[in-house]
ZANU-213780 format. One line per 2 residues: their letters; for each residue x, y, z of N, C-alpha, C. Coordinates in steps of 0.001 Angstrom, whole numbers, plus 500000, padded with zeros to 6 digits. Layout:
a	X Y Z X Y Z X Y Z; ...
***
This chain:
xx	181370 152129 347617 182706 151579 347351 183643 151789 348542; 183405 153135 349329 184352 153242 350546 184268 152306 351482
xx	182934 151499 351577 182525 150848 352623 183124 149494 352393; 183456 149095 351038 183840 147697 350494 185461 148023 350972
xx	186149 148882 351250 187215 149381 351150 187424 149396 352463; 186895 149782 353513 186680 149536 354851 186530 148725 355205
xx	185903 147719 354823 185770 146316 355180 187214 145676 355128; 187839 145773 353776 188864 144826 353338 189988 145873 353924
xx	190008 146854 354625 190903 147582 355255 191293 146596 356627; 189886 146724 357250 189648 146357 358264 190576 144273 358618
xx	189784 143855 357682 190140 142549 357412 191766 142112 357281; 192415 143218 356812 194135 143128 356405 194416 143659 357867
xx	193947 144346 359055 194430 145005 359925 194198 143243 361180; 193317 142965 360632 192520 142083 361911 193387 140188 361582
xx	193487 140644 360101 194768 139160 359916 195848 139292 360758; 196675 140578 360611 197830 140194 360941 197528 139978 362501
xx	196726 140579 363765 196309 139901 364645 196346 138673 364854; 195403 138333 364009 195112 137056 364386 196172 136090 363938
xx	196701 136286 362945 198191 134772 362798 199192 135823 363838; 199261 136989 364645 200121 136815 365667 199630 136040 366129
xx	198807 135691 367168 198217 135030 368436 198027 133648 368444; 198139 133507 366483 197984 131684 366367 199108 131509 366679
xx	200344 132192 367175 201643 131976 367948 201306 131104 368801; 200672 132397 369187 200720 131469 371105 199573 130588 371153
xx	198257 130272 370740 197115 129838 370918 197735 128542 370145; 197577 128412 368560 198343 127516 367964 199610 126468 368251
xx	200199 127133 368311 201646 126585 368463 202311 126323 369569; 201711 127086 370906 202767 126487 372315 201324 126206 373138
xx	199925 126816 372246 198755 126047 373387 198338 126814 374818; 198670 128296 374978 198509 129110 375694 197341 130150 375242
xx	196518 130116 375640 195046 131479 375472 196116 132304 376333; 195781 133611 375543 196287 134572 376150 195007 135732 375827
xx	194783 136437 377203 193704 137565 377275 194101 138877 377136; 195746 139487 376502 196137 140224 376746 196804 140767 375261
xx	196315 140316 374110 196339 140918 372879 196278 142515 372219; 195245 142726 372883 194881 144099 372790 195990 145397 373246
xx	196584 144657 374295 197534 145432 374974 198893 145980 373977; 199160 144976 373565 200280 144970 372506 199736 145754 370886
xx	198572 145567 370751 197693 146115 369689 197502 147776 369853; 197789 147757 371549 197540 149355 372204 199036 150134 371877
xx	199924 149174 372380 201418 149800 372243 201806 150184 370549; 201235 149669 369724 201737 149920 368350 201014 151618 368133
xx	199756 151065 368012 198917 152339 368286 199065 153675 368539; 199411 153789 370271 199836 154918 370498 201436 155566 370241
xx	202087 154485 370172 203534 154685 369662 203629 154794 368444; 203279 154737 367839 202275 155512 366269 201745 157139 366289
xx	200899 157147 367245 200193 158106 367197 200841 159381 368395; 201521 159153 369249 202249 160095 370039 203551 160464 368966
xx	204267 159523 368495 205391 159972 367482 205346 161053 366592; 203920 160414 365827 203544 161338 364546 203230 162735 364819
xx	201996 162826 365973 201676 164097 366185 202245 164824 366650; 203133 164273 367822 204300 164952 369059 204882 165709 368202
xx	205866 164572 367139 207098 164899 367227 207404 164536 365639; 206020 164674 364966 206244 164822 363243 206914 163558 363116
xx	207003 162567 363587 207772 161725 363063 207643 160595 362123; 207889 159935 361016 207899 159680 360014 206911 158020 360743
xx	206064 157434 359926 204901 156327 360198 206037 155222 360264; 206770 154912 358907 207249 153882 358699 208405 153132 360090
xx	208715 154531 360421 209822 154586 361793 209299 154218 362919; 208063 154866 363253 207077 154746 364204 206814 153091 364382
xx	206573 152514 363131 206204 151156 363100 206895 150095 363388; 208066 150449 363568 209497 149810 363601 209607 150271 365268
xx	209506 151050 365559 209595 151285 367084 208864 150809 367969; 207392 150821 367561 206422 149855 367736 206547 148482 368266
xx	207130 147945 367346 207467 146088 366959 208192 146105 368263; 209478 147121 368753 210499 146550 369525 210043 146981 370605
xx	209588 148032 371321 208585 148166 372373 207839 147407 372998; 206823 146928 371592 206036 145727 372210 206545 144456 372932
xx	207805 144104 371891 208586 142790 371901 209259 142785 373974; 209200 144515 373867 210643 144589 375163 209350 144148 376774
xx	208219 145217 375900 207370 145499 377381 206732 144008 377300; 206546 143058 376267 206246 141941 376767 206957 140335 377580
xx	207990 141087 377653 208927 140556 378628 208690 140525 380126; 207621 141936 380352 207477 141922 381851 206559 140913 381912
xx	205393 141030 381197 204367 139405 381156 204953 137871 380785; 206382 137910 380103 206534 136386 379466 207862 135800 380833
xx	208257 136455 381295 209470 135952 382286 208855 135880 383417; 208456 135871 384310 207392 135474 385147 205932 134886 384933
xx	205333 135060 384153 204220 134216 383547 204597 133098 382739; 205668 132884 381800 205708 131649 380841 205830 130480 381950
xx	206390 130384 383005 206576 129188 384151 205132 128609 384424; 204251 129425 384331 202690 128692 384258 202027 128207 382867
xx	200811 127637 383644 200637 127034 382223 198957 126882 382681; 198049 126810 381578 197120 126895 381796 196066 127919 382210
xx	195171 127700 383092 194568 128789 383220 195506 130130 384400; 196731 129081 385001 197164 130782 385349 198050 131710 384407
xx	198293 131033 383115 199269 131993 382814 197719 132870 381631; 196997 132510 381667 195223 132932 381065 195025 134106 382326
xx	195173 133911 383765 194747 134903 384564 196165 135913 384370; 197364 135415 384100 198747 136561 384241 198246 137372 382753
xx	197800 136788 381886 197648 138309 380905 196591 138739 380945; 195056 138382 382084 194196 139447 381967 194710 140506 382910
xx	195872 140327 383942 196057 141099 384871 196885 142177 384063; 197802 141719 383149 198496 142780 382262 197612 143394 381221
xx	196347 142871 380772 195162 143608 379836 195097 144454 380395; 194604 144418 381833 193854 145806 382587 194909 146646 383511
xx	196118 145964 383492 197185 147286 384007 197497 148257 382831; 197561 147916 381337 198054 148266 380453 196699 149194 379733
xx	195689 148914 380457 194276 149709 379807 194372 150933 380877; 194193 150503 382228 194675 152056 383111 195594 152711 382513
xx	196659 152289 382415 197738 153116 382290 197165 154182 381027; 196739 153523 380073 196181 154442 378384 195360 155661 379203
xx	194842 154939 379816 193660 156113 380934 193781 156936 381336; 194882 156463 382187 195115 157479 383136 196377 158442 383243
xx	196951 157932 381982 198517 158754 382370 198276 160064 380830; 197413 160934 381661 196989 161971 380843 197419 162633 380021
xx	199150 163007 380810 200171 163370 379697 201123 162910 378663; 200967 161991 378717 201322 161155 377646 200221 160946 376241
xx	199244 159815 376806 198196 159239 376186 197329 160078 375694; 196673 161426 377211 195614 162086 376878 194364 160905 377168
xx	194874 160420 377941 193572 160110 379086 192337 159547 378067; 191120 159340 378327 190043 159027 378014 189822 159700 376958
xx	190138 161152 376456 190462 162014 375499 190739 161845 374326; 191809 160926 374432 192407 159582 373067 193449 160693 372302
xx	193880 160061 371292 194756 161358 370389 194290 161467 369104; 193874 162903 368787 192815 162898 367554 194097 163791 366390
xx	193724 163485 365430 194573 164089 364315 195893 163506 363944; 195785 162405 363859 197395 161568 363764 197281 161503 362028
xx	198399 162270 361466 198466 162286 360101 198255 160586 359190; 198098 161027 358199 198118 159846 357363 199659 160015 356670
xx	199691 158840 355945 201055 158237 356217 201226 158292 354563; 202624 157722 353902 203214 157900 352612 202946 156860 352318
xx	202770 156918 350790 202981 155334 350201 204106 155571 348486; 205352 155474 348703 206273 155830 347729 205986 157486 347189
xx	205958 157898 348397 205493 159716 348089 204510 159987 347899; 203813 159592 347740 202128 159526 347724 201318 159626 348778
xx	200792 160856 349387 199557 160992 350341 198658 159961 350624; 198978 159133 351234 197763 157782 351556 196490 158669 352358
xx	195455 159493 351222 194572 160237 351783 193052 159815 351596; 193198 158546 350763 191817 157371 350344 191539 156186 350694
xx	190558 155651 350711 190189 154629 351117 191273 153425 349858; 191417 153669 348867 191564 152508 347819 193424 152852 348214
xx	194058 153666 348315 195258 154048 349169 195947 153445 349956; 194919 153594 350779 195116 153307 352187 194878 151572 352175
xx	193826 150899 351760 193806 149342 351229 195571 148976 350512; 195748 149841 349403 196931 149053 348784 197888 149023 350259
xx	198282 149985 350623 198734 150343 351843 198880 149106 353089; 197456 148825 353601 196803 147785 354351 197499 146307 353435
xx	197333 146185 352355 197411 145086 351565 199329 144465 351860; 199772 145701 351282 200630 145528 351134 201769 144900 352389
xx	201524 146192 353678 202125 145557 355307 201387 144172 355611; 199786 144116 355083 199739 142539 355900 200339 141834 354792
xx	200805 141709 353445 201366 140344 353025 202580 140045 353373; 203336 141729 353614 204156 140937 354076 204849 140059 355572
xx	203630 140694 355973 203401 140113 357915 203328 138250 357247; 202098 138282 356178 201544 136934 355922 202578 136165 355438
xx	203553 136906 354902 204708 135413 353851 205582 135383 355229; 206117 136654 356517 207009 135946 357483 206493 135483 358549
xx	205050 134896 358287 204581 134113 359563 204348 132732 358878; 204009 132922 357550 204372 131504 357100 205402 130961 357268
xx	206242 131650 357037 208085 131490 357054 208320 130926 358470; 207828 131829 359303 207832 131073 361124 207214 129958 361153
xx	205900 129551 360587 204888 128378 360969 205794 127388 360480; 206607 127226 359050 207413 126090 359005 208353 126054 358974
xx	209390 127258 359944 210753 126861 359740 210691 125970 361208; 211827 125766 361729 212061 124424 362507 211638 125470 364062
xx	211913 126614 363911 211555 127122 365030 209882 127021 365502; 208798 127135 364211 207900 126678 364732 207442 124996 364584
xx	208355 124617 364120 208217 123175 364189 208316 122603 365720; 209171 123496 366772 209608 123073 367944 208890 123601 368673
xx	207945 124905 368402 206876 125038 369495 205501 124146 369461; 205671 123504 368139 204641 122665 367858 204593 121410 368781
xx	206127 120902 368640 206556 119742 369902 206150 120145 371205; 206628 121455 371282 206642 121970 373288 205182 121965 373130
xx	204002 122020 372358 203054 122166 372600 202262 120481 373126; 202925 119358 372220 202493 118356 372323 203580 117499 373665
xx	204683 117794 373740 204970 117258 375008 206214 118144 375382; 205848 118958 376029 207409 119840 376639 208023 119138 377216
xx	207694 117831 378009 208963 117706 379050 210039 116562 377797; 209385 116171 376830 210230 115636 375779 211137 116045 375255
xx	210541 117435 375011 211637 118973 374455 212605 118942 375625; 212011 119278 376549 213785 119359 377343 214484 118126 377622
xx	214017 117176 377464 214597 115829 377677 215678 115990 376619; 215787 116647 375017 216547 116572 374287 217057 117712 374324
xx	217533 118230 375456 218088 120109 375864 217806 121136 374885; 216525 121122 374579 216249 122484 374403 215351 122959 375197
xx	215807 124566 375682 215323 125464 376605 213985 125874 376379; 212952 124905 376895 211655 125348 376149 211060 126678 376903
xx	211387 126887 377868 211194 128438 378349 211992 129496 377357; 212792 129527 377131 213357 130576 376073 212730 130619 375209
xx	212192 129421 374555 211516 129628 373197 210015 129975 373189; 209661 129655 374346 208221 130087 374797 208040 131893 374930
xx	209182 132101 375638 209496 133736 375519 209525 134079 374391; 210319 133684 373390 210263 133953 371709 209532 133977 371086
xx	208742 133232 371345 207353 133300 370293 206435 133979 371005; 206207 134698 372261 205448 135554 373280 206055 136743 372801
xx	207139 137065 372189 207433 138205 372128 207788 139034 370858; 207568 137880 369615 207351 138005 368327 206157 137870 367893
xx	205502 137343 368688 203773 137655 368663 203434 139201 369008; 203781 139376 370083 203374 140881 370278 203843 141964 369692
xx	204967 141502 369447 205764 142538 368129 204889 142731 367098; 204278 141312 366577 203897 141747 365356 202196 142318 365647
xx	202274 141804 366653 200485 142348 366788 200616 144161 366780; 201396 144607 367386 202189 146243 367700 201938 146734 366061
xx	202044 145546 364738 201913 146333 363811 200566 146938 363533; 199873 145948 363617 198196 146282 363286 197727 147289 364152
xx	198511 147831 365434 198171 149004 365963 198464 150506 365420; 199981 149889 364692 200218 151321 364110 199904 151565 363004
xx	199119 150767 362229 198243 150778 360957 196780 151370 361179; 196184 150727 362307 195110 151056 362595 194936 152952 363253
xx	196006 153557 363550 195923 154314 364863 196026 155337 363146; 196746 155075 362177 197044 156090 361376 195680 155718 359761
xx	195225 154953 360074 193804 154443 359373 192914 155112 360369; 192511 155667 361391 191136 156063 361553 191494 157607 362341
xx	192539 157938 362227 193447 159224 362829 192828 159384 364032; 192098 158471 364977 192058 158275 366614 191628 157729 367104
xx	192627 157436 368064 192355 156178 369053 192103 157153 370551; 191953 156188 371332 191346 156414 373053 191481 154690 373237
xx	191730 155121 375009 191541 153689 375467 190597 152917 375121; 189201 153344 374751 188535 152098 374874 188316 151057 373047
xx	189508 151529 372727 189717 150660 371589 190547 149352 371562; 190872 149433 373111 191790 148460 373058 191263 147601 374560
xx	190387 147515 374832 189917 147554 375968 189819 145242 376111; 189344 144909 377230 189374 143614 377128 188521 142568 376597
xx	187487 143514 376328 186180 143147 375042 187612 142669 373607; 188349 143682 373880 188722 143630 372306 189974 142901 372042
xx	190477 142255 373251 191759 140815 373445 190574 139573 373091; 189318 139514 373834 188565 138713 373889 188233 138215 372034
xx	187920 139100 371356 187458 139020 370137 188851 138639 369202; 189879 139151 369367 190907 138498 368553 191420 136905 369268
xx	190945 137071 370315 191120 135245 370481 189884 134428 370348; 188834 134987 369946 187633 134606 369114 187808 134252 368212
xx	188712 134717 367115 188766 135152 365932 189468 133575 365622; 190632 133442 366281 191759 132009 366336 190543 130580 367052
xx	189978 130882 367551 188759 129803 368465 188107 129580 367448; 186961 130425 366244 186336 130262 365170 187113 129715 363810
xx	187874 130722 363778 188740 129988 362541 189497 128644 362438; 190252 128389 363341 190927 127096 364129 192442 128103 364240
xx	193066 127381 364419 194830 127466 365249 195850 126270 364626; 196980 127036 364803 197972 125533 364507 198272 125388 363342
xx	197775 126049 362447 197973 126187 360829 197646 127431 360389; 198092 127809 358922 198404 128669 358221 196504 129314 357719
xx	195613 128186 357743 194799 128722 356964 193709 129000 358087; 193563 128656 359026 192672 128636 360307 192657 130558 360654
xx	193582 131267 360566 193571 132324 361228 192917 133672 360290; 193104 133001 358666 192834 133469 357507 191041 133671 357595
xx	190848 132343 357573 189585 131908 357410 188942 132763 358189; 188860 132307 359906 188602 132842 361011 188710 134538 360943
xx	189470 135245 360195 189284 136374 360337 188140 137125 359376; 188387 136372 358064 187125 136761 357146 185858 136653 357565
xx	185695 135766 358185 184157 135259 358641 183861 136228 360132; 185072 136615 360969 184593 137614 362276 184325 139053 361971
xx	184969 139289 360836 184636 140806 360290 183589 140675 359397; 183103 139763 358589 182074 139854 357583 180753 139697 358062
xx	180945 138869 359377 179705 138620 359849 179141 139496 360567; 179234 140509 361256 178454 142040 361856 178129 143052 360759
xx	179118 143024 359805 178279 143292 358441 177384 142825 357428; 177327 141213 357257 176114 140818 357102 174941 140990 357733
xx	174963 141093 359340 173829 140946 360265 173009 142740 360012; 174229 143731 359307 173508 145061 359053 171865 144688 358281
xx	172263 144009 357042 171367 143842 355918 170042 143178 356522; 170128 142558 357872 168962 141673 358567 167500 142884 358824
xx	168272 144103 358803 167739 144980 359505 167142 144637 361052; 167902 143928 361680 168182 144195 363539 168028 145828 363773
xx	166817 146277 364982 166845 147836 365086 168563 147792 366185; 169356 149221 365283 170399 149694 366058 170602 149771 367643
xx	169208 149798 368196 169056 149553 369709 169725 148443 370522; 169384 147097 369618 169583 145427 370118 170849 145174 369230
xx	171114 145587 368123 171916 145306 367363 173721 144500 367978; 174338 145470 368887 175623 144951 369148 175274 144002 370596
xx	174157 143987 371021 174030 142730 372073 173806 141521 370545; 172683 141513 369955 172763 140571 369214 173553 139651 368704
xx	174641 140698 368004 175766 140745 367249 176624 139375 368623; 177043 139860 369908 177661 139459 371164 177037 137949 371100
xx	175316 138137 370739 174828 136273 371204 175426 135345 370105; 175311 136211 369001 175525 135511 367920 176998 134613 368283
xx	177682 135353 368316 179177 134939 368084 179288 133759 369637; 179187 134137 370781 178952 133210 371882 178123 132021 371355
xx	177366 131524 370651 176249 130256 370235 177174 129869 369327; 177862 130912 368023 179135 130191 367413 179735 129318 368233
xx	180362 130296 369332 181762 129126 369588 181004 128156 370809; 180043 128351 371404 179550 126561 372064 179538 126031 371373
xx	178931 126604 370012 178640 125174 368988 179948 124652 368380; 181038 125544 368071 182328 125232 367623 183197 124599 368664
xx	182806 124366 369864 183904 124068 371260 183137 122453 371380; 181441 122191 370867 181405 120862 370809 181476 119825 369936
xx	180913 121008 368792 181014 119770 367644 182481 119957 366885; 183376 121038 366599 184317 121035 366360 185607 121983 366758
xx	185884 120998 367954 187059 122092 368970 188251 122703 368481; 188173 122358 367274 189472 122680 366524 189420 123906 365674
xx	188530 124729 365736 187587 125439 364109 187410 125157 363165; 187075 126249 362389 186239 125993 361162 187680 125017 360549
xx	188561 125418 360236 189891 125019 359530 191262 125049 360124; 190791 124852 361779 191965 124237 362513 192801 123169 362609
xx	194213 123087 363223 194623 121544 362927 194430 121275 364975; 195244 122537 365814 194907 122328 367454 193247 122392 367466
xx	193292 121086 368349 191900 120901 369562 191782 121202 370675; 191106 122587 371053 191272 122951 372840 190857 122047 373446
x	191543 121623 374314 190968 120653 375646 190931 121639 376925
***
């Protein structure tokens, strides 16, 4: 039962990911390689708070959001002016400045070391000290991530990154600042991705850099590539099927040796086959070109 509980832990942590990123992938049409990074900042700003300095999860999580939102400003104000594959090379360059830094800045982070013992967190006074807990817990922060990203996908604000996606120079033809709003949704994406870090960092009480590493930006923009983009149900879908499927492949009995290369071919033969016969995903409305 813990393991069914882990799964659907896992799955509520890996949604709200993924409808962040259908931000940017979805809606303004930018791959971005630098997910993880923002997934890192919730995380350890989670997990340095709590242990440092006793400080309360819910606060932590909230500090999180605006951190992420601020430090992704250094990537969206000089990178949003590109488009294409360089503003794809400006966030792998911020993936791997932002993975050293976890590394190497010992006194802070604790280096390669990671930070072990980050308390578990309250749920209306209640010790979130179980798996079925810790799910209501999980359940509860992603729905409500899920009803205000719906709320974004159709209020007019994402109605207008939907336009900048299909013709920006139209958008500014009718003066709106499509660079500002490109920043906005770059930086409410990472906000919210910052949550699933500080959920996750206080769900497995430790992290280390290599949890956030560029394997693991790669797989949450997997996740939006398989499922589809551009809509509400693409990121849903796409996430059930990227977490369920390395746990189905357990039951194959694959020996543990070959197992996570396997696991790697598998998902690569997915998306050729999803990039020719259907570029959009499983339940996408955007088509990568």
């Amino acid at each position: 039962m813990n393991y069914l509980f882990h799964v659907l832990i896992m799955i509520c942590i890996y949604l709200i990911l993924s409808l962040s990123i259908n931000l940017l992938v979805g809606y303004i049409g930018l791959l971005s390689l630098c997910h993880a990074a923002f997934y890192a900042i919730g995380a350890y700003t989670t997990a340095i708070l709590t242990v440092e300095a006793g400080a309360n999860f819910y606060l932590t999580l909230v500090l999180g959001f605006f951190l992420s939102i601020l430090l992704s400003l250094v990537i969206a104000v000089p990178s949003l002016r590109l488009k294409g594959d360089y503003f794809l090379l400006a966030s792998l360059g911020f993936q791997i400045i932002m993975f050293n830094i976890l590394n190497n800045w010992v006194k802070l982070t604790k280096g390669p070391y990671g930070i072990a013992g980050i308390p578990k967190p309250n749920l209306f006074g209640i010790l979130v000290n179980s798996q079925v807990l810790f799910f209501i817990l999980a359940l509860l922060i992603s729905g409500v991530v899920l009803l205000f990203m719906n709320f974004t996908y159709t209020s007019p604000f994402g109605r207008v990154l939907k336009a900048i996606r299909e013709d920006e120079i139209l958008i500014l033809s009718l003066g709106r600042n499509t660079f500002l709003l490109k920043i906005s949704a770059f930086a409410l994406s990472a906000g919210i991705a910052s949550i699933a870090g500080s959920m996750y960092s206080v769900y497995a009480t430790y992290i280390d850099p290599t949890c956030f590493t560029l394997d693991e930006s790669i797989f949450i923009l997997s996740i939006i590539l398989v499922g589809g983009s551009g809509n509400f149900r693409g990121p849903i879908i796409g996430t059930i099927f990227m977490i369920l499927l390395p746990e189905v492949l357990r039951f194959i009995g694959i020996p543990d040796t070959i197992a996570p290369n396997v696991r790697q071919m598998i998902y690569g033969a997915i998306l050729v086959i999803l990039m020719i016969k259907r570029p959009q995903g499983i339940a996408g409305e955007y088509k990568m070109e």
